[in-house]
C-alpha positions in Angstrom: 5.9 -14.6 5.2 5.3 -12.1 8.3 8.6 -11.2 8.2 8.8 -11.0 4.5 5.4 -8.4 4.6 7.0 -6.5 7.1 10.0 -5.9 5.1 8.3 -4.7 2.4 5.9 -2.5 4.0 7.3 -1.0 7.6 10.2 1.1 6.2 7.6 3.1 3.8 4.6 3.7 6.2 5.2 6.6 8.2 3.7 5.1 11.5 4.7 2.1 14.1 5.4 -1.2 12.5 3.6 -2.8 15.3 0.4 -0.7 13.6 1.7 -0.6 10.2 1.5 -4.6 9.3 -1.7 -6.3 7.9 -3.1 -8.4 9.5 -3.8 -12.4 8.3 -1.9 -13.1 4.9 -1.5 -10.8 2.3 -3.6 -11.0 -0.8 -2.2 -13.1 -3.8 0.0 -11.3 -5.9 -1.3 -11.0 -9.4 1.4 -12.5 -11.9 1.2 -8.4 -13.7 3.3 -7.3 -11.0 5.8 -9.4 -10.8 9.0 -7.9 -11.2 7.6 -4.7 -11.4 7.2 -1.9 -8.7 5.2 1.1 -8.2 3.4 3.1 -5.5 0.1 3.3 -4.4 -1.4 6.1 -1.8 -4.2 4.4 -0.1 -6.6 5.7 3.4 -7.0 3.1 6.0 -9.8 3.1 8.4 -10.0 3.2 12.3 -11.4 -0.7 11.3 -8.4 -1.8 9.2 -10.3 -1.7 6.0 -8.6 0.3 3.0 -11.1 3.1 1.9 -9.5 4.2 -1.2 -6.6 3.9 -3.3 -5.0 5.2 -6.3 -1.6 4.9 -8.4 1.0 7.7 -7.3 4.0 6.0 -9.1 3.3 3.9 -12.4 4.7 0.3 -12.4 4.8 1.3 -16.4 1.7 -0.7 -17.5 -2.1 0.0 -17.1 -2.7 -3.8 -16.5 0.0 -3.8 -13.5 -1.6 -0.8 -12.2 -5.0 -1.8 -11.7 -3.5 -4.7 -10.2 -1.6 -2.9 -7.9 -4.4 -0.8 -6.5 -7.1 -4.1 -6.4 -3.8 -6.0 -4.5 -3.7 -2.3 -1.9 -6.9 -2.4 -1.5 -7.5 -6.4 -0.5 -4.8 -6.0 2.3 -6.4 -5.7 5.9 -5.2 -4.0 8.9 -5.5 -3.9 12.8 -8.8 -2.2 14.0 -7.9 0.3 16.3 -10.2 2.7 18.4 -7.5 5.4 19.3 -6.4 8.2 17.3 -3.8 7.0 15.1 -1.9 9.4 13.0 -2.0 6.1 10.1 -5.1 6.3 9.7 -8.2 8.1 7.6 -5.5 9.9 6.0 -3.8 9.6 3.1 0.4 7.6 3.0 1.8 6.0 0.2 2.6 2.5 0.0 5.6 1.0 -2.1 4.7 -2.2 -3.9 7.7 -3.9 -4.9 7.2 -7.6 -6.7 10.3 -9.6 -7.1 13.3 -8.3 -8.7 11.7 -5.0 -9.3 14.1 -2.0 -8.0 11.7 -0.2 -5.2 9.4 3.1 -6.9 10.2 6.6 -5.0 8.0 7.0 -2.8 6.5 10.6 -2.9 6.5 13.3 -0.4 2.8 13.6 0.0 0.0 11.6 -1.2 -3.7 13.4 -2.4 -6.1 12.1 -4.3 -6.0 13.6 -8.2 -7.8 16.7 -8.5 -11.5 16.6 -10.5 -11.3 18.4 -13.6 
């Protein structure tokens, strides 16, 4: 499963895969997002905790969505208490469920703008 996780997530986070894992197992995977695949730009903290998250790139359906930013945000990181460019700002994650082709990932991820 490790190896799986790291698969999935190390070639889209834009830091060390040694930092970039989660730690323990990953969250269930809600049966919405199977075969589907989207993006999600999320903020982790210094103590591995996701701080917020939102959809960058639509798995297609609302349902899958919500799911895909409650399954970002349930996934726990390393604590760390060095400067670490990962963290408290914001990267996009890829979430890419069984045969799903993998989302672009965008350039940059910020949070939408308040109207």
């Amino acid at each position: 499963l490790r190896a799986m996780i790291d698969a999935i997530l190390a070639p889209a986070l834009p830091f060390p895969a040694a930092a970039s894992a989660p730690t323990a197992m990953a969250p269930a995977v809600p049966q919405s997002l199977i075969d589907r695949a989207g993006v999600v730009c999320f903020m982790i903290t210094n103590r591995g905790n996701v701080a917020d998250a939102f959809v960058a790139v639509s798995t297609g359906n609302d349902a899958a969505d919500a799911d895909m930013v409650d399954y970002a945000r349930k996934l726990k990181w390393p604590e760390t208490n060095v400067a670490d460019p990962g963290r408290n700002r914001w990267i996009p994650l890829p979430i890419t469920m069984g045969k799903a082709t993998r989302a672009p990932v965008p350039d940059s991820c910020a949070p939408p703008k308040a109207e």
